[in-house]
C-alpha positions in Angstrom: 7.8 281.3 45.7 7.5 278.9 42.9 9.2 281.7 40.0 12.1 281.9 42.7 12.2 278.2 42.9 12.1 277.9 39.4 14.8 280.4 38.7 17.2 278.9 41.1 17.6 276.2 39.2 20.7 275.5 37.4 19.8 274.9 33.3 20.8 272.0 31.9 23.4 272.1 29.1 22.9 269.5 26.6 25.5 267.4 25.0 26.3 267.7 21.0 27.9 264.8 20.1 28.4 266.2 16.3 29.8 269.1 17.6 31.7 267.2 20.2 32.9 264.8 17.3 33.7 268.2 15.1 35.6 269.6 17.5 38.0 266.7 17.5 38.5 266.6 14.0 39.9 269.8 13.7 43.2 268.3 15.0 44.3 267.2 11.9 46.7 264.3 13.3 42.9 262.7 14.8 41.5 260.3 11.8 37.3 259.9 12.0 37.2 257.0 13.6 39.6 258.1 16.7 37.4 261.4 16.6 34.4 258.9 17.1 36.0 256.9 20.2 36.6 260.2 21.9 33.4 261.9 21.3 31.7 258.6 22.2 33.7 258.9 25.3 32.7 262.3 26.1 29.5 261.1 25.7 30.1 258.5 28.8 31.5 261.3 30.8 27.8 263.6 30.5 25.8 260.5 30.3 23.3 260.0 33.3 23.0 256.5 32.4 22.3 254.1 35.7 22.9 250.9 34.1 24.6 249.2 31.6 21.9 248.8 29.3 20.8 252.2 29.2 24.8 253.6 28.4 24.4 251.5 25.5 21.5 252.6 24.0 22.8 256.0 24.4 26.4 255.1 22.9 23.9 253.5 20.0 22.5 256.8 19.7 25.3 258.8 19.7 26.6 256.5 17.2 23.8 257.1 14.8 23.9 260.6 15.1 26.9 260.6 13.6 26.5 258.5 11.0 23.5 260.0 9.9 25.5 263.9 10.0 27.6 262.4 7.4 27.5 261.1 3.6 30.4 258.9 4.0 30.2 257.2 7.6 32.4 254.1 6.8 35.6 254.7 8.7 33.5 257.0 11.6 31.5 253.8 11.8 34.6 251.6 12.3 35.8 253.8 15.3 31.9 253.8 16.9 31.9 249.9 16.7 35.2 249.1 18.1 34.6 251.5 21.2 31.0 250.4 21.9 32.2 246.6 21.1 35.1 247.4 24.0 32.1 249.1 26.3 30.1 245.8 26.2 33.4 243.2 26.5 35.2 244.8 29.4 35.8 242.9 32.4 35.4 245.2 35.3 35.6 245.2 39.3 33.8 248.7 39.9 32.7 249.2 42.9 29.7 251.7 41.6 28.3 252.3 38.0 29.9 255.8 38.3 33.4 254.5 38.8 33.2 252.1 35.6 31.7 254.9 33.6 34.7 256.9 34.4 37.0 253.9 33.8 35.5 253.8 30.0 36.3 257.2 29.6 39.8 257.0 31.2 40.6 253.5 29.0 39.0 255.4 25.6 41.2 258.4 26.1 44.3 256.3 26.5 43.2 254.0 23.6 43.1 257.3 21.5 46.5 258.9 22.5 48.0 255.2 21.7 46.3 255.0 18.5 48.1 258.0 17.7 51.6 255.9 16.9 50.4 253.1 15.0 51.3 255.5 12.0 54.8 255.4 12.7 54.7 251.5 13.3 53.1 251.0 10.3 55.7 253.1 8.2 58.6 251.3 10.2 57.1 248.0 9.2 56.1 249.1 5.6 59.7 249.9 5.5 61.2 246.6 5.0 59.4 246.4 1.6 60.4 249.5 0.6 64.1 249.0 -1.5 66.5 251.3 -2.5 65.5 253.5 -5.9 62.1 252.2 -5.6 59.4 254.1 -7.8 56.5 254.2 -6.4 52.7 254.5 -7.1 50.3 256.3 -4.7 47.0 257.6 -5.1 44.7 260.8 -3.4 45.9 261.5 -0.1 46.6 259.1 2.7 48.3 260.4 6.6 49.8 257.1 7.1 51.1 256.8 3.2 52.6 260.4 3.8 54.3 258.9 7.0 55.9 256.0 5.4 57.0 257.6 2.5 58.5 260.7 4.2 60.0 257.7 6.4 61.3 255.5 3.4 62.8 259.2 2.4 65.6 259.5 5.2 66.8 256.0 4.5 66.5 255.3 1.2 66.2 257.0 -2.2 62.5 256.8 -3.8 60.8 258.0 -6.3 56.5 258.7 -6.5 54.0 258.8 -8.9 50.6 260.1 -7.7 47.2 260.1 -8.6 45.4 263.7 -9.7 42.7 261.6 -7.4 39.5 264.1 -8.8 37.1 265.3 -7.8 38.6 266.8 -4.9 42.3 266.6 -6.3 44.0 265.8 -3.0 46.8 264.0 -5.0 47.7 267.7 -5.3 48.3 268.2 -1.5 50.0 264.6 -1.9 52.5 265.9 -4.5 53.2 269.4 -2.8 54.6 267.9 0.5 56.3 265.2 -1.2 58.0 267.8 -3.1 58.4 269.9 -0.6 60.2 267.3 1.3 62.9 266.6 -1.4 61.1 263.7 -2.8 60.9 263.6 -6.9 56.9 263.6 -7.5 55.3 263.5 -10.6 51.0 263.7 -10.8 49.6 261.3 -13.1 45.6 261.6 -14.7 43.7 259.3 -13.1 42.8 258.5 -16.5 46.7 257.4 -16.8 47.1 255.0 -14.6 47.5 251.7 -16.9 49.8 254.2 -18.8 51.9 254.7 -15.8 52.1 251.1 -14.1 55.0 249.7 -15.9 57.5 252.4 -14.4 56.7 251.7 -10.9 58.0 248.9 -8.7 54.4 249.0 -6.5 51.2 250.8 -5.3 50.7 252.2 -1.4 47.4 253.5 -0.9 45.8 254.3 2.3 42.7 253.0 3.6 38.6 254.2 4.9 38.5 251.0 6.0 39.5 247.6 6.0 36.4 245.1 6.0 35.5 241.7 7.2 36.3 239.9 3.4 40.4 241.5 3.9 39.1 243.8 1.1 39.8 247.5 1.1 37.3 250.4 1.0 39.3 253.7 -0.2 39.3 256.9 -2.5 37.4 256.2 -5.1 39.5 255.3 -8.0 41.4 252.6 -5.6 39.8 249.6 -7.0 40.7 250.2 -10.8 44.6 251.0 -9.8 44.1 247.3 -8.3 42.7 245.6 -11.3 45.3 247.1 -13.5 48.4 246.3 -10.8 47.4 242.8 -11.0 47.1 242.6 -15.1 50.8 244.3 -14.9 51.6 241.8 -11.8 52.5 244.7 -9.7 52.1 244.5 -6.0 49.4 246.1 -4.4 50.0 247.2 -0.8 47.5 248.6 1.5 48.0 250.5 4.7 45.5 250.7 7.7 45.4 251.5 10.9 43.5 248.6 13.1 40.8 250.5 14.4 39.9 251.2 10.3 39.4 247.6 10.8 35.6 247.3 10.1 32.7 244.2 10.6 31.0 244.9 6.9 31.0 242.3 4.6 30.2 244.6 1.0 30.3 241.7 -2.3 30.6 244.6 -4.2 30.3 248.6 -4.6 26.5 248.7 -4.3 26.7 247.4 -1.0 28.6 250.2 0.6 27.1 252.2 3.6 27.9 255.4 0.7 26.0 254.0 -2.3 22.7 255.8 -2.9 20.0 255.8 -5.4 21.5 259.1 -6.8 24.8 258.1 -7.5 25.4 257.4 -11.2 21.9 258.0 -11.8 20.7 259.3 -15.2 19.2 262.8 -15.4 15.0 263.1 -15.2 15.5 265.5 -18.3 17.9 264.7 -21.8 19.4 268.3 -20.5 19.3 267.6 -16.9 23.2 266.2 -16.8 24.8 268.5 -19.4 28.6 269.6 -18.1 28.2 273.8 -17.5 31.7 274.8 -18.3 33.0 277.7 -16.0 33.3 281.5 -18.4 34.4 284.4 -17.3 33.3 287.4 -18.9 30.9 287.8 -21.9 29.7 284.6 -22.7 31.1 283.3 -25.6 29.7 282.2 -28.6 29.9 278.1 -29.5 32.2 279.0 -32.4 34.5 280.9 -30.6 34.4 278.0 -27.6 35.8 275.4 -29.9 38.2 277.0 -31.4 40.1 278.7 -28.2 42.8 275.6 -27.1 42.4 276.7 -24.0 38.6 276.4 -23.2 38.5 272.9 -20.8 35.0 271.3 -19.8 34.8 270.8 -15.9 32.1 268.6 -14.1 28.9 270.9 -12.5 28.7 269.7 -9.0 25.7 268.0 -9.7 27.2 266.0 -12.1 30.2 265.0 -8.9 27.9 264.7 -6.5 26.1 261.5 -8.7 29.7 259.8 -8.6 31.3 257.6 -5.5 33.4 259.3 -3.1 34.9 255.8 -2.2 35.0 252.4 -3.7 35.4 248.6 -2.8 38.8 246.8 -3.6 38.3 242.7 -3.6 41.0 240.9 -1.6 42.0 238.6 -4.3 43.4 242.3 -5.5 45.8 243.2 -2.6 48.9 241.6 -2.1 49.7 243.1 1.7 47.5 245.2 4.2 50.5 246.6 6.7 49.0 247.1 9.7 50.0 248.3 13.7 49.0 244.7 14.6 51.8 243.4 11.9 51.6 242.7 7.7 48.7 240.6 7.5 47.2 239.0 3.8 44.1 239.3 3.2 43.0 236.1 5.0 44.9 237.2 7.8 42.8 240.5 8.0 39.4 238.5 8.1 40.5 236.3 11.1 41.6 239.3 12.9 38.6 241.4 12.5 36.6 238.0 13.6 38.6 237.6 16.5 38.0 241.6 17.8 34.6 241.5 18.2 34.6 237.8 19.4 35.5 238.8 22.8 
């Protein structure tokens, strides 16, 4: 009797929200932290929470998860905080737990699908800024850049230099739609950018997030394009979508979520660091290495996993952060960001 009980009973399927989270990303319009809101959502939706209390604990766990599945969780982080800071501040007239739990799905799943055309307000906005035969500076790969400058395309007539952005060389994918949309491109080492920023007219980057200070976290190379646009007294416009908008107050690149003991470490061993250039064939002898011109030296994936993925941009650096909430100044990003979470 008890084996029949037993197997009458249905098994419980448990919830994955890294898999859940995952499975959102894969649409490729869905940025990290709107992945986060809706995984967090789903999360709700299986939850057997009975109180308020205990559904935020488990969207604190669910949040952690997938911060910890990650090694850069600074714009997933932004999403996570926003959604569980909206969780805590709604006013509601449920009439059962149930019907508010399905009410925070229902309003997290509509926040989403709207969060889906702040891209094209913030290229309609960045559009104003944007004149005719401008040349313009953009680095790595940003959706929203790619919107407003494939926006500033029907209108007007531009021009765009882009960052090689190593190690992952998205500027690449940056410069093959551009070109593929009629837009002159030209790729620029990121080693070239002082070189470079006396021919354009300003810099558009994208953002991870935008924190507390009205500083900018971003590909990793972001900050040094800033330093050398202000020397040259070039503006330095940043855009972000408001739910990149993110409560961490970093005073400077070792205070990022990403930073670790590992990165820019020096090697245990004198040898331990040494770049292993990629050979095909017979391996060559060290004469024969420096004389072929076309022998090139690449970075071991040791040596690029001890750099930053991302780095921290100081506000006194960025002219503009364009926005879906409007162009705000630095200053103007900080007061916003307070007034969010201030309920």
């Amino acid at each position: 009797m008890e084996t029949n009980t037993s197997a009458s009973v249905s098994p419980v399927v448990s919830f994955d929200i890294c898999e859940t989270y995952a499975s959102f990303l894969k649409n490729e319009e869905l940025s990290a932290p709107l992945a986060a809101i809706l995984a967090l959502s789903k999360l709700i939706e299986t939850s057997d929470a009975g109180t308020m209390l205990e559904l935020v604990q488990a969207l604190n766990d669910g949040a952690g998860a997938l911060k910890a599945s990650t090694s850069n969780p600074i714009s997933l982080n932004a999403g996570c905080e926003l959604f569980i800071a909206f969780v805590t501040l709604l006013p509601h007239d449920s009439a059962s737990f149930s019907d508010l739990k399905l009410e925070l799905v229902r309003q997290g799943q509509k926040y989403a699908a709207e969060a889906l055309t702040y891209r094209d307000k913030i290229a309609n906005l960045a559009l104003g800024f944007i004149k005719d035969d401008s040349v313009i500076l953009t680095h790595s790969y940003s959706r929203v850049v790619m919107k407003t400058l494939l926006r500033a395309h029907e209108r007007k007539r531009i021009s765009v230099y882009v960052t090689e952005a190593r190690p992952r060389g998205l500027g690449l994918r940056t410069y093959e739609e551009l070109t593929a949309a009629g837009i002159p491109c030209t790729v620029v080492l990121d080693s070239a950018v002082s070189y470079v920023m006396d021919k354009v007219d300003f810099v558009l980057v994208g953002s991870e997030a935008v924190v507390e200070s009205g500083g900018l976290i971003n590909a990793v190379g972001s900050n040094q394009i800033a330093i050398i646009a202000q020397a040259a007294n070039i503006p330095f416009y940043a855009l972000a979508e408001s739910y990149k908008f993110h409560r961490l107050f970093p005073l400077s690149q070792y205070d990022l979520p990403t930073h670790t003991s590992n990165i820019l470490s020096f090697p245990l061993s004198p040898g331990g660091n040494v770049a292993s250039p990629q050979t095909t064939g017979a391996t060559k002898s060290v004469h024969e290495k420096s004389s072929n011109a076309d022998y090139i030296r690449r970075m071991t994936p040791e040596q690029i996993a001890c750099n930053p993925g991302v780095d921290y941009t100081r506000p006194d650096l960025i002219t503009l952060v364009f926005s879906d909430v409007g162009s705000l100044t630095p200053e103007g990003v900080s007061q916003y960001v307070v007034g969010m979470f201030a309920g």
